[in-house]
ZADO-816214 format. One record per residue: chain; residue number from 1; y negated, x negated, z of N, C-alpha, C, O in turn. Coordinates in Angstrom, 1 decimal, decimal comma. Atoms other than C-alpha are relative to their C-alpha. Example, Ala and Ser with C-alpha at 12.3 -4.5 7.8 and 13.67 -1.06 7.14 Angstrom:
(node A 1 (1,2 -0,9 0,0) (4,5 -12,3 7,8) (-1,2 -0,9 0,0) (-1,2 -1,9 0,7));
(node A 2 (1,1 0,9 0,0) (1,1 -13,7 7,1) (-1,1 0,8 0,8) (-2,2 0,3 0,9));
END
This chain:
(node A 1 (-0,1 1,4 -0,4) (-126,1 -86,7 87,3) (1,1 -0,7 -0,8) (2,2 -0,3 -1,0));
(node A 2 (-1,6 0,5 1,1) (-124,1 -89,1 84,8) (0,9 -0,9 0,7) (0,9 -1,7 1,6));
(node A 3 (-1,3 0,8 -0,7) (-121,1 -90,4 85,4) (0,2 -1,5 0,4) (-0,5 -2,1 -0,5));
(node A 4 (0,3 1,2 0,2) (-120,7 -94,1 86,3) (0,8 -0,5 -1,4) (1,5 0,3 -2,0));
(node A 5 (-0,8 0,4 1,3) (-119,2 -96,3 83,3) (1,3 -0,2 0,0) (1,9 -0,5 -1,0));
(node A 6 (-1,2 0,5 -0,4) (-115,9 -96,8 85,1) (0,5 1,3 -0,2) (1,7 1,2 -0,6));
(node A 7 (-0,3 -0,8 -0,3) (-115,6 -93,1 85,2) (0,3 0,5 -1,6) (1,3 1,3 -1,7));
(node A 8 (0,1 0,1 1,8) (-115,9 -92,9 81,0) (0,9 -0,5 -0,3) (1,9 0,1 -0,7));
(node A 9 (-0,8 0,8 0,6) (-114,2 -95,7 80,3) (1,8 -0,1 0,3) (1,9 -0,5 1,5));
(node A 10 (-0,7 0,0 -0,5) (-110,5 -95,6 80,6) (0,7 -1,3 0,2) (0,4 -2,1 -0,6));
(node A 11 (-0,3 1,5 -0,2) (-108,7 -98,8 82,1) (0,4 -1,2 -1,6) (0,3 -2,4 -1,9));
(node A 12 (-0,5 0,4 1,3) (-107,3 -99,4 78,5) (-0,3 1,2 -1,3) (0,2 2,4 -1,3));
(node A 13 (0,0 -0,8 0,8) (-108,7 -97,9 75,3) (0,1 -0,2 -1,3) (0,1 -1,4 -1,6));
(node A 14 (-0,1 0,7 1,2) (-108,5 -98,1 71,8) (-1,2 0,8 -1,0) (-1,5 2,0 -0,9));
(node A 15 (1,4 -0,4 0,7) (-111,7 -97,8 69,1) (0,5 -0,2 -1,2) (0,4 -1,3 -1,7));
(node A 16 (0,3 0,4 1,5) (-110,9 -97,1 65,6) (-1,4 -0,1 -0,3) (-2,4 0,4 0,2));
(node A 17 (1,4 0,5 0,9) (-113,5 -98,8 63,1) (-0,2 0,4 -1,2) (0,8 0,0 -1,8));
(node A 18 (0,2 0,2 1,6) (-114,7 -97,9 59,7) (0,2 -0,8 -0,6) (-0,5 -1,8 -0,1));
(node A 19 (0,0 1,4 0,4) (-113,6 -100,8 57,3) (-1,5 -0,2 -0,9) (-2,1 -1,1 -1,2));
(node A 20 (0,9 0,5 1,1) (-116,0 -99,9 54,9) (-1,9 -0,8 0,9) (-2,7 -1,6 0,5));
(node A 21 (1,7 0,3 -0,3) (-119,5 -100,2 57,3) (0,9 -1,5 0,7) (0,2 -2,4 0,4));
(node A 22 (0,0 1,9 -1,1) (-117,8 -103,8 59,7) (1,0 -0,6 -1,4) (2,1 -0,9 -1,0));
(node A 23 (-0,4 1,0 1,2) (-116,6 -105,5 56,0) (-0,6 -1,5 0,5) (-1,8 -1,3 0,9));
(node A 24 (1,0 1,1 -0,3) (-117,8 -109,3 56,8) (-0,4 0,0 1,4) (-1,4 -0,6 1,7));
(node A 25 (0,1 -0,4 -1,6) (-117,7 -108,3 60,8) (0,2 -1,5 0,4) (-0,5 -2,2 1,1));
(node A 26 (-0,8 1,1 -0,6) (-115,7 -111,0 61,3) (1,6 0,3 1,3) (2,2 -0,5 2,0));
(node A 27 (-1,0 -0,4 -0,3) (-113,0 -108,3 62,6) (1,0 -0,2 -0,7) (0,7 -0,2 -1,9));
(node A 28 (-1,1 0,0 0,8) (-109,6 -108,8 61,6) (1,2 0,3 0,8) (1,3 0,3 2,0));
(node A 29 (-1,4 -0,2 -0,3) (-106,0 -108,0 61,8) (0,3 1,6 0,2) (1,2 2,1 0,9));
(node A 30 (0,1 -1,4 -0,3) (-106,6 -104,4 61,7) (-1,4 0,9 0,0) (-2,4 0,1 -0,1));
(node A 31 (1,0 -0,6 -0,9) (-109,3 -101,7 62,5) (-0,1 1,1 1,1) (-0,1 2,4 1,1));
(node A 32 (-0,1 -0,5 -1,3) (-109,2 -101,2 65,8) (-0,8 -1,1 0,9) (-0,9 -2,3 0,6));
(node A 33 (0,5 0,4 -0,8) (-110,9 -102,2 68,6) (0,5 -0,3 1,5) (0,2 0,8 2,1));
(node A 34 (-1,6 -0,8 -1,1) (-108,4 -102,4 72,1) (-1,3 -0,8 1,9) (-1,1 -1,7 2,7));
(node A 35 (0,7 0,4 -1,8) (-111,3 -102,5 75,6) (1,0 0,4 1,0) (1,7 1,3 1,1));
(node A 36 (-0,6 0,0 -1,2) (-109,9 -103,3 78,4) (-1,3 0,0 1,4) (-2,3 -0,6 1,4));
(node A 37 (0,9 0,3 -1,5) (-111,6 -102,7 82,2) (0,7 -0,2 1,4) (1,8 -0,6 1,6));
(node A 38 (-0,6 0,7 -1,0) (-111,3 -103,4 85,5) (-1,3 0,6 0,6) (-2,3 0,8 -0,1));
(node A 39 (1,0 -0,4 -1,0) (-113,7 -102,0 88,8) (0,6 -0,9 1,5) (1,5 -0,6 2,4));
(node A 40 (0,4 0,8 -1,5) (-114,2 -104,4 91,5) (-1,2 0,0 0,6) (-2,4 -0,1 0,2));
(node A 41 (1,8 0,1 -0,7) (-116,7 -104,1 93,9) (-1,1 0,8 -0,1) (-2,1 0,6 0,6));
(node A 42 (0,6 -1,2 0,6) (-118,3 -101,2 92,3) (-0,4 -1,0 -1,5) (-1,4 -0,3 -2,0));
(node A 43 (0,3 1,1 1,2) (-118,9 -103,9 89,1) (1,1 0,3 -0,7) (2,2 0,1 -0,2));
(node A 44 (-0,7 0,1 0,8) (-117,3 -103,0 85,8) (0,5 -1,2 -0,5) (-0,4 -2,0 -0,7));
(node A 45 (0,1 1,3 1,1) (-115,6 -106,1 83,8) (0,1 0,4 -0,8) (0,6 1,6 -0,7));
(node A 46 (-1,0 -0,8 1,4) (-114,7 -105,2 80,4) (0,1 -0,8 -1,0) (-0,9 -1,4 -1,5));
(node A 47 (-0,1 1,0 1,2) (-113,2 -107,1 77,7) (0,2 0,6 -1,3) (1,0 1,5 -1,4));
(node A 48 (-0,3 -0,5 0,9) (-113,3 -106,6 74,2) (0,9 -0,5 -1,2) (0,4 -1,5 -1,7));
(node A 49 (-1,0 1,0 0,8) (-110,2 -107,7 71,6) (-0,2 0,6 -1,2) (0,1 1,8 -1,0));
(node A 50 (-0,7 0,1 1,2) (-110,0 -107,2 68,4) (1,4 -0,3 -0,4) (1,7 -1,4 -0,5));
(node A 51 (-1,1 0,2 0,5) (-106,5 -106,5 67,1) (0,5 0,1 1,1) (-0,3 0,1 2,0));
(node A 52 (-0,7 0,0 -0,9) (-103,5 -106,3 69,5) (0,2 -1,1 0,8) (0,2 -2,3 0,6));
(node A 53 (-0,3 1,5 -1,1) (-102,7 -108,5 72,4) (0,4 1,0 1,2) (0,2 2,2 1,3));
(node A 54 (-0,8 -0,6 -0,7) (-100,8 -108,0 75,5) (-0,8 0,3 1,0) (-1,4 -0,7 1,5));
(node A 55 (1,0 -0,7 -0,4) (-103,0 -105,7 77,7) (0,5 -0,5 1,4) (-0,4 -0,3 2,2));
(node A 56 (0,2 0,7 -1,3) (-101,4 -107,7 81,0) (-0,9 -1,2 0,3) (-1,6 -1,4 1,3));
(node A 57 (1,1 0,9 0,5) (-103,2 -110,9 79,5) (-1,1 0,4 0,5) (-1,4 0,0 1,6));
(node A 58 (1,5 -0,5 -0,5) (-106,4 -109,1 79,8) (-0,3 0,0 1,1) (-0,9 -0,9 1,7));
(node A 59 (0,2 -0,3 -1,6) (-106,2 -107,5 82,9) (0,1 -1,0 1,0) (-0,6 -1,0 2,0));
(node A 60 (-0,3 0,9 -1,0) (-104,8 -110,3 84,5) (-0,9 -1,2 -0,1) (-0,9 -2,0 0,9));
(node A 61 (1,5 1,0 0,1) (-107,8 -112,5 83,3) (-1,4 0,5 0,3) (-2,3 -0,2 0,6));
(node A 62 (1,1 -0,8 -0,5) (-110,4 -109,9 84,0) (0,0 0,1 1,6) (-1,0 -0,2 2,2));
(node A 63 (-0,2 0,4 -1,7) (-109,3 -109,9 87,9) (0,1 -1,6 0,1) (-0,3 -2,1 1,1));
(node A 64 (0,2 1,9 -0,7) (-108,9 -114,0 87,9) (-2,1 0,3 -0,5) (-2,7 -0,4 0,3));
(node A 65 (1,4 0,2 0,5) (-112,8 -113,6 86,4) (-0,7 0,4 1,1) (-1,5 -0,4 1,5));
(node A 66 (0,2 -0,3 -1,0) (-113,6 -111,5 89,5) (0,1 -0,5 1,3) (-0,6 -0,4 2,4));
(node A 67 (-0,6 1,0 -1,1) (-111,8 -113,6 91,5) (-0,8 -0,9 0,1) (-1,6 -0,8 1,0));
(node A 68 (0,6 1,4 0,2) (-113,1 -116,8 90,8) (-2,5 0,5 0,4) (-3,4 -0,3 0,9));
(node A 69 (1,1 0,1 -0,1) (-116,8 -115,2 90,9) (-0,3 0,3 1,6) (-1,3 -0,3 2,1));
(node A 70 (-0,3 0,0 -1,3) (-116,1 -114,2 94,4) (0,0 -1,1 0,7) (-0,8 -1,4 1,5));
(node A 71 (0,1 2,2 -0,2) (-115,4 -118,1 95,0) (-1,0 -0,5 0,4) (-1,2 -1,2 1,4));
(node A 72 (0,9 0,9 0,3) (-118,1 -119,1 94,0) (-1,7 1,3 0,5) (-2,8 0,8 0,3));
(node A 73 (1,0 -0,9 0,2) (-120,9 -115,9 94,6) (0,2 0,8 1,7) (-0,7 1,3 2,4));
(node A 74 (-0,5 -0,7 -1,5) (-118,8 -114,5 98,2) (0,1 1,5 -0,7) (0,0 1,9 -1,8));
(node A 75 (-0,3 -1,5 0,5) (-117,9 -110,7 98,6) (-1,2 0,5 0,8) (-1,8 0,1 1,8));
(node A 76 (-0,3 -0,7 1,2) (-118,8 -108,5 97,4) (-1,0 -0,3 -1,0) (-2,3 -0,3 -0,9));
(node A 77 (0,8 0,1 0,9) (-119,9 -109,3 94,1) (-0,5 1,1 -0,9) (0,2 1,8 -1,6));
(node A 78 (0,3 -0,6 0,4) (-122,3 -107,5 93,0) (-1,2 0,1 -1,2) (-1,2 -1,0 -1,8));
(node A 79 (0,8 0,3 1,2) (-125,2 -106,9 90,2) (-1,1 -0,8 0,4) (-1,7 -1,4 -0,5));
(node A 80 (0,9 0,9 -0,2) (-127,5 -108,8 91,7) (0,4 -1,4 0,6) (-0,4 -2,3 0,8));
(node A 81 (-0,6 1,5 -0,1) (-125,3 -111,7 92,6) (0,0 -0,8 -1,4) (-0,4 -2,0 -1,7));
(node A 82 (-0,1 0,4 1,7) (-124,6 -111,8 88,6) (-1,4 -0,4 -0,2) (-1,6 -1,4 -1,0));
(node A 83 (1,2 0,3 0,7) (-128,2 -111,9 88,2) (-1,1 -1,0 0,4) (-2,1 -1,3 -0,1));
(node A 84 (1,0 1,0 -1,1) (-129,5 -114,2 91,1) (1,0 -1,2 -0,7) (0,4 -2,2 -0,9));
(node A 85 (-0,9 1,5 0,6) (-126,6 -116,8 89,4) (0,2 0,5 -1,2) (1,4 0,7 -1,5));
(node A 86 (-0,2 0,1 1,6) (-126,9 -116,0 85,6) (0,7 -1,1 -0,5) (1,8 -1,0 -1,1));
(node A 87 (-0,7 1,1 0,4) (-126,6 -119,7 85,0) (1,3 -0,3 0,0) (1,9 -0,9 -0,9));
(node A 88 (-0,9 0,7 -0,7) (-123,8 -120,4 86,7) (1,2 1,0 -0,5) (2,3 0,6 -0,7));
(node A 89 (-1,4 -1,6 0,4) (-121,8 -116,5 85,6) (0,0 -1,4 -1,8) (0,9 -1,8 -2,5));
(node A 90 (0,3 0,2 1,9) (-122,7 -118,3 81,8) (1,1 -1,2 0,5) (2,3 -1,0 0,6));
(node A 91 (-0,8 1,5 0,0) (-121,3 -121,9 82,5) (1,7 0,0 0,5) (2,5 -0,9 0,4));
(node A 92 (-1,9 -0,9 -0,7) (-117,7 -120,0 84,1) (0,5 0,5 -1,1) (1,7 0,4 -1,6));
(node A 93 (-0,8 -1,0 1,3) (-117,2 -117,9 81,4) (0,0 -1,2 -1,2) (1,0 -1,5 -1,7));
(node A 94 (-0,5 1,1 1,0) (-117,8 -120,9 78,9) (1,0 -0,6 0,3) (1,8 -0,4 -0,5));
(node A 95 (-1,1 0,3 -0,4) (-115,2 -122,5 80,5) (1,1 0,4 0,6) (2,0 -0,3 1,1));
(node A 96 (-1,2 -0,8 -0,2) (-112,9 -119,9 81,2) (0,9 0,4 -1,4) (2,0 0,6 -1,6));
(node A 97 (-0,6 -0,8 1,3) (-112,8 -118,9 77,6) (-0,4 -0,5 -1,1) (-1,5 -0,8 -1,4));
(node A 98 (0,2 1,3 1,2) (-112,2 -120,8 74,5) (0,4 0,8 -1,1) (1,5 1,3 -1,2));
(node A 99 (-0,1 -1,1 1,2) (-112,9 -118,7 71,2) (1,4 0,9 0,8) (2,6 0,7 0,9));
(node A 100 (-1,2 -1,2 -0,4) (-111,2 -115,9 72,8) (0,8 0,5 0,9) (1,1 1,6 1,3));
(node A 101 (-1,4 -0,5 -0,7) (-108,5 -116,5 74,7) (-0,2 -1,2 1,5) (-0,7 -2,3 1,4));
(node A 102 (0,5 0,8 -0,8) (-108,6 -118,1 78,1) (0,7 -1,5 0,4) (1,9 -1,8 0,1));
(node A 103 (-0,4 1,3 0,7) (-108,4 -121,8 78,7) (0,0 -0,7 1,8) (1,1 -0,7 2,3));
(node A 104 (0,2 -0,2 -1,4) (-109,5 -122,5 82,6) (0,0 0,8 0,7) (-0,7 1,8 0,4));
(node A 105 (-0,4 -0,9 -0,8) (-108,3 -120,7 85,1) (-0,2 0,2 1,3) (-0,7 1,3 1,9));
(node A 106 (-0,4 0,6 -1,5) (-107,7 -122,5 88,5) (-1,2 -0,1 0,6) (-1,9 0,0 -0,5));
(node A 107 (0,7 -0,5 -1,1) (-110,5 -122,1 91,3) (-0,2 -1,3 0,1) (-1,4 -1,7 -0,1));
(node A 108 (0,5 1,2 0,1) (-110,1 -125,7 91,6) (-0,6 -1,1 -0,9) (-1,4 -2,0 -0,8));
(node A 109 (0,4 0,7 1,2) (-110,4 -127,0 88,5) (-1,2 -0,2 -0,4) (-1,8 -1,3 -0,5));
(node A 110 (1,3 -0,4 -0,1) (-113,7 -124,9 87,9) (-0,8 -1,0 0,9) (-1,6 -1,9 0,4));
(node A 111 (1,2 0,6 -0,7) (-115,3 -126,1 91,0) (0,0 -2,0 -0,1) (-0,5 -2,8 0,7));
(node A 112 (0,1 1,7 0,0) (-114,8 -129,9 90,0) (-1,0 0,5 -1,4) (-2,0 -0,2 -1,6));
(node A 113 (1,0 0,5 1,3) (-116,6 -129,0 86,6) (-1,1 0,7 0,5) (-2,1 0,1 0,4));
(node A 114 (1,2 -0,7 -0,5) (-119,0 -126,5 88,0) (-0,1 0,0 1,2) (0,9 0,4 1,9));
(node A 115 (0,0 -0,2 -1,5) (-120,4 -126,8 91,4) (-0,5 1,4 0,2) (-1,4 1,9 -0,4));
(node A 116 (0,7 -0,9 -0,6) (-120,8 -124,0 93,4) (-1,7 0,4 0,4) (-2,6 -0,4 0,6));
(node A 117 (1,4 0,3 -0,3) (-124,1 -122,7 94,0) (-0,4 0,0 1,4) (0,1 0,8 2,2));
(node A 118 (0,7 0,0 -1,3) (-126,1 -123,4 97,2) (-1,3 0,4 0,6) (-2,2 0,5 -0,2));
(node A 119 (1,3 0,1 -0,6) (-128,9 -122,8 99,4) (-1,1 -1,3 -0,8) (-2,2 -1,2 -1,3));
(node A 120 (1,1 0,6 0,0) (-130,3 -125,6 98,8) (-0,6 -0,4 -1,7) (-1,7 -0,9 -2,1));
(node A 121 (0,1 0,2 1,3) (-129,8 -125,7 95,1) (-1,1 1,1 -0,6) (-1,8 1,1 -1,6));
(node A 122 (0,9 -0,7 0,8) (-131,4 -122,5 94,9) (-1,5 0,0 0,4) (-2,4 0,7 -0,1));
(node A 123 (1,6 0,0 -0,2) (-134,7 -123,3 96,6) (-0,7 -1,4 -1,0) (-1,9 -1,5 -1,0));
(node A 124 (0,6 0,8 0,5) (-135,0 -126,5 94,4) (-0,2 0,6 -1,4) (-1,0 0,1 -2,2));
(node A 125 (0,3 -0,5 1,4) (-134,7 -124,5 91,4) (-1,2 0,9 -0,1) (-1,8 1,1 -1,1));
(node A 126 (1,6 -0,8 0,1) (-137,8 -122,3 92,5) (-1,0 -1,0 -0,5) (-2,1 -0,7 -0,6));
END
């Protein structure tokens, strides 16, 4: 039986790269790779950086990401909440994260640019 991905992955890890095969990648500042995760709900998050950065950053935006989907999706979020609200996971993360680094945050802020989803929003979308 294989393991789940949370159980592989360690909370913080680091991926050397070959420079010669990711030349023109559009990686920089090193070759390395530095994933970060996180297990909520039985749902991995996992972020990927390029180059160093401060591994509380991460984590502490990978739990506001969970958070905030919670908000807006209830508990427990799980793979088929992500996938019954695609739109809506897409339109959060655009506005949480601006080339990279995160830019919206606040629970309130969000729900003034994105509304929550509803009942009734989702039978008019069938």
């Amino acid at each position: 039986d294989p393991l789940p991905l949370y159980d592989t992955v360690p909370p913080i890890m680091e991926i050397a790269m070959d420079e010669a095969k990711h030349q023109g990648s559009g990686v920089d500042g090193g070759n390395s790779i530095f994933l970060f995760s996180i297990l909520r709900d039985g749902l991995s998050y996992l972020a990927a950086c390029p180059g160093e950065i401060s591994p509380l950053l991460v984590i502490e935006f990978l739990h506001r990401v969970a958070d905030i989907f919670v908000d807006y999706f209830g508990s427990p979020v799980d793979e088929s909440a992500i996938k019954d609200n695609f739109s809506t996971v897409y339109q959060l993360l655009e506005e949480m994260v601006d080339h990279g680094w995160p830019l919206t945050t606040e629970p309130n802020a969000l729900q003034a640019i994105i509304r929550p989803p509803d009942v009734m929003g989702k039978l008019l979308s069938v």
